[in-house]
C-alpha distance (Angstrom), angle and dihedral (degrees) to the residues before:
residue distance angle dihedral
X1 . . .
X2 4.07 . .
X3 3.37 114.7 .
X4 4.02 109.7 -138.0
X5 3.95 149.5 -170.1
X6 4.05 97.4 -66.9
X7 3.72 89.1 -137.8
X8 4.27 79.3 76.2
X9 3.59 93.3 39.3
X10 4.15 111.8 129.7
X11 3.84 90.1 -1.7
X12 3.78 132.1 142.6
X13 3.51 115.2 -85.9
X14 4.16 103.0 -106.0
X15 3.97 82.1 59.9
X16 3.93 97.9 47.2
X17 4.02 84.7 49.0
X18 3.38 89.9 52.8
X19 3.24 103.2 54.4
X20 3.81 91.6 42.2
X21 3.93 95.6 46.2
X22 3.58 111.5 32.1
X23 4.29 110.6 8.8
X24 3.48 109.7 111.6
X25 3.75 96.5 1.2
X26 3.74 114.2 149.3
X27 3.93 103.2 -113.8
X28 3.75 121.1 -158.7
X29 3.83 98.5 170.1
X30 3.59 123.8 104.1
X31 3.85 96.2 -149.6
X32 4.00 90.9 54.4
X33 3.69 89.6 38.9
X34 3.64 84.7 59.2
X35 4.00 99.5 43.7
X36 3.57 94.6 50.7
X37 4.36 81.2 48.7
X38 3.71 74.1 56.2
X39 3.71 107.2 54.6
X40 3.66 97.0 35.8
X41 3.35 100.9 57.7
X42 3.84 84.2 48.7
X43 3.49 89.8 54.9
X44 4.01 96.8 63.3
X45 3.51 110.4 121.2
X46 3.89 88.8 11.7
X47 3.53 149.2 86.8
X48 3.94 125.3 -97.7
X49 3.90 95.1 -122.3
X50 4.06 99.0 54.0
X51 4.03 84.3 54.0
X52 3.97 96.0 46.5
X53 3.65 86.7 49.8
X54 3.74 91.6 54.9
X55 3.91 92.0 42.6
X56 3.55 97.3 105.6
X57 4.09 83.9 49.7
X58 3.42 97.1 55.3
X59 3.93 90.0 49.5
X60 3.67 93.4 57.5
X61 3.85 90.7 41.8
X62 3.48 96.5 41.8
X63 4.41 97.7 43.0
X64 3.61 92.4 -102.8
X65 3.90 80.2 -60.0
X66 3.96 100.1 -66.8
X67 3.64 94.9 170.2
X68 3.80 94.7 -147.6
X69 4.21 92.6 53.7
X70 3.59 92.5 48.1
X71 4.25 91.3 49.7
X72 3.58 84.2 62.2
X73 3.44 104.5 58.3
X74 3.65 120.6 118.2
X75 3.93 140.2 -165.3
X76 4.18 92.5 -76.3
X77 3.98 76.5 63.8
X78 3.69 101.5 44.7
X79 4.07 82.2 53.3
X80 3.62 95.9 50.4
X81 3.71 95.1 41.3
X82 3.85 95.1 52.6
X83 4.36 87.4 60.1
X84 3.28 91.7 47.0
X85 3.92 108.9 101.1
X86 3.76 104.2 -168.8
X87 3.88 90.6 76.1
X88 4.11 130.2 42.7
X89 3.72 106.4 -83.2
X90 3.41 101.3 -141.7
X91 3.85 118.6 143.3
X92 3.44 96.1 -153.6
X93 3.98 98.1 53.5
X94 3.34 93.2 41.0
X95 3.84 91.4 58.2
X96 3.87 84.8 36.5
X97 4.30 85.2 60.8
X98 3.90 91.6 46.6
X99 3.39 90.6 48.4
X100 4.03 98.0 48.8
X101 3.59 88.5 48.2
X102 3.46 86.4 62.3
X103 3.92 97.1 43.3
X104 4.20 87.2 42.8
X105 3.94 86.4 60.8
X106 3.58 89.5 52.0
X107 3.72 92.3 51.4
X108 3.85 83.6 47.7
X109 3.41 93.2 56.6
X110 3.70 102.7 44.5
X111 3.97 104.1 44.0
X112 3.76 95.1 25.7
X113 3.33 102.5 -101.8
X114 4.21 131.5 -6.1
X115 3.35 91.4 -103.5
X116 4.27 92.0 68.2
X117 3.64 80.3 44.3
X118 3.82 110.8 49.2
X119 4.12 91.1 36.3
X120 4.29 90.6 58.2
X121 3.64 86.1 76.7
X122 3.97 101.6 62.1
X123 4.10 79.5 33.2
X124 3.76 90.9 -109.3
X125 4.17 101.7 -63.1
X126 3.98 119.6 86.8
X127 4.30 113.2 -102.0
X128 3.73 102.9 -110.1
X129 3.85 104.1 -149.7
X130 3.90 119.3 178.6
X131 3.67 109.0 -144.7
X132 3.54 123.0 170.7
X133 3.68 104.1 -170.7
X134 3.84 124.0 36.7
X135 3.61 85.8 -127.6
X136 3.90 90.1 68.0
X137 3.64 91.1 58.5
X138 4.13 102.4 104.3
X139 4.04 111.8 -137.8
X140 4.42 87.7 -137.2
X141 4.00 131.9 20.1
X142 3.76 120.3 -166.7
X143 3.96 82.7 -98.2
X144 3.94 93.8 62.5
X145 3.75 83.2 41.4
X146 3.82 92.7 48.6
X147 3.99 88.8 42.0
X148 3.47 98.9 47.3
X149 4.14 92.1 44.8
X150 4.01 84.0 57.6
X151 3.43 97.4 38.4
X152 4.16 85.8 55.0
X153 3.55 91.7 45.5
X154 3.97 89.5 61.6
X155 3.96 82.6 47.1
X156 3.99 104.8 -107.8
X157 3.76 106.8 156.0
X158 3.82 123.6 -148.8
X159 3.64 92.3 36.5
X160 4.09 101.1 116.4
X161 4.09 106.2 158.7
X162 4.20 87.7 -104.2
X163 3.93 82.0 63.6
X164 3.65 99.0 43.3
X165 3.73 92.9 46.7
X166 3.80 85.2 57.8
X167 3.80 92.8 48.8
X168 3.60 84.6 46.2
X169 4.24 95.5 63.4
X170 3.79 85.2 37.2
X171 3.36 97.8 68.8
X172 3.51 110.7 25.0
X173 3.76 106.4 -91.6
X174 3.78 85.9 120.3
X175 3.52 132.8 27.9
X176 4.12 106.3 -143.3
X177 3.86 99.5 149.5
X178 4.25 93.4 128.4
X179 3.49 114.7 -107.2
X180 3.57 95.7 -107.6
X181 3.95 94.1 54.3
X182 4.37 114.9 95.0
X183 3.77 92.3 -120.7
X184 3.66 99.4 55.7
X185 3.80 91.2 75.5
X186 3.63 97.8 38.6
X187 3.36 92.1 60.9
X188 3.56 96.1 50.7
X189 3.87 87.5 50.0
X190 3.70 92.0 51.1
């Protein structure tokens, strides 16, 4: 038996895969940096679970999260997007994800891509932190708070430093699997 995270502890299995395939992963891809962009945002306000239920939603919705379709959506999409069920019909993060796909491509364009971009801030290598206890684990660093200040200042919305932390141990930024948990020393192996 693996021991894991306790925030996956006695969860369904989509979430235990989750955190044992893709939490805390480094990413270097563009289209998953945007996705998880996606989700997070989505998540504001929300738990983790209701939005990977509705991941497969929000991949239809959102053209399987081609950054460039999803800049280009206009009010016709807004409406259609706020009846459709398999994603969280909220106006204002819906307009929030049109709008960061526009504000993504400009990251894009300046730095080359968003990965350059988004991996400056941990000065390209993943924060190792050795928490024992899930209750250790902070919910914002001054990098999310740096991050998200920057990423506001380009005018992303739905990027508050909570957020960004969370987008942070998504992708790989930070490592905050406990020590105890299989992954954490996987990924540092990786």
């Amino acid at each position: 038996m693996k021991t894991r995270c306790g925030w996956c502890a006695n969860s369904f299995e989509e979430y235990v895969r989750y955190h044992d395939e893709e939490w805390g992963v480094p990413v270097h891809n563009d289209k998953k940096h945007f996705e998880f962009l996606v989700l997070e945002s989505a998540q504001a306000g929300l738990s983790w679970a209701t939005i990977l239920k509705k991941r497969e939603g929000y991949r239809k919705a959102f053209a399987d999260f081609d950054v460039t379709t999803v800049s280009q959506y206009g009010t016709g999409m807004v409406a259609d997007l706020l009846r459709d069920a398999s994603i969280i019909r909220n106006r204002l993060k819906i307009e929030a994800t049109i709008n960061n796909a526009k504000r993504f491509i400009e990251v894009q364009d300046e730095f080359g891509s968003f990965d350059k971009y988004i991996w400056q801030f941990v000065n390209g290598r993943p924060i190792v932190n050795q928490w024992k206890t899930m209750k250790e684990v902070p919910v914002t660093t001054n990098e999310s708070d740096v991050l998200s200040k920057d990423l506001k200042k380009r005018g992303f919305k739905f990027v508050g430093s909570t957020t960004i932390y969370a987008h942070m141990q998504a992708i790989g930024l930070v490592n905050d699997h406990t020590v105890d948990c299989f992954r954490y020393s996987e990924l540092i192996n990786q």
